[in-house]
Residue, then its C-alpha position, 0 to 999 in steps of 0.5 A: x944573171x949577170x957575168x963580170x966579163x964576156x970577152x969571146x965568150x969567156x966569163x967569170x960567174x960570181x958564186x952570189x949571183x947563183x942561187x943555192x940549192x939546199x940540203x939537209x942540215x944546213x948545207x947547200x949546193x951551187x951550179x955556178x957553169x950551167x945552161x942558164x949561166x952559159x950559153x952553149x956549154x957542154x959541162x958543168x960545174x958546182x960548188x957545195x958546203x956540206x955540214x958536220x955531219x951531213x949524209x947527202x941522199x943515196x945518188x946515181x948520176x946519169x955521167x960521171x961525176x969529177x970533184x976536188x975537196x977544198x976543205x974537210x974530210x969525210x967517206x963516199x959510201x958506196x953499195x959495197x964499200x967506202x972511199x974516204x977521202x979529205x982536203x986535197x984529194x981529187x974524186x972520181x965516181x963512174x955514171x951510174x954508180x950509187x954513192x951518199x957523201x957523209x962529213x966524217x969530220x969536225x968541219x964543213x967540207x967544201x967540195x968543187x964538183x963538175x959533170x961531163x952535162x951542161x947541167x947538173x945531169x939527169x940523177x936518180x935518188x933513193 
């Protein structure tokens, strides 16, 4: 994996040279800083594409999760409730907290998340 600049430890991963994880429908994610791109990191972070109509799997992270939603729109489903959310928003979902992303919208949501884990952390699914 190469980087396009390592100045003092700084780099820039380009999104091509990751390979995306995929899911359901089309969609797919990519963990761009993890500790196979950077030695000695101490977050991560991720790009995904998430398709009309997509419901990811029901996830609970071992820390938080941080994202920022560059494009569309769509709802958190929670155990008791929903967060929508669209282009623009920031997210915030505690450690521990079950929740299923869902594409509400008529256009793909594309979403840059991160975790306090130098890798995607440890994540239950049911």
């Amino acid at each position: 994996m190469a980087a396009v600049s390592d100045n003092e430890g700084v780099k820039a991963i380009p999104m091509a040279d990751v390979d995306p994880i995929p899911l359901p429908n089309g969609s797919w994610s990519r963990v761009l800083v993890n500790g196979q791109t950077v030695e000695g990191n101490q977050a991560s972070i991720g790009y995904s594409v998430f398709t009309v109509g997509l419901e990811t799997a029901d996830l609970s992270h071992e820390t938080e999760e941080l994202a920022y939603v560059i494009q569309g729109e769509g709802v958190l489903r929670l155990h008791d409730g929903a967060v929508p959310f669209k282009a623009g928003d920031a997210l915030y979902v505690p450690a521990k907290v079950w929740h299923v992303v869902a594409n509400t919208g008529d256009e793909d949501v594309i979403m840059v998340f991160a975790f306090p884990h130098p890798d995607y952390p440890p994540t239950e699914k049911r």
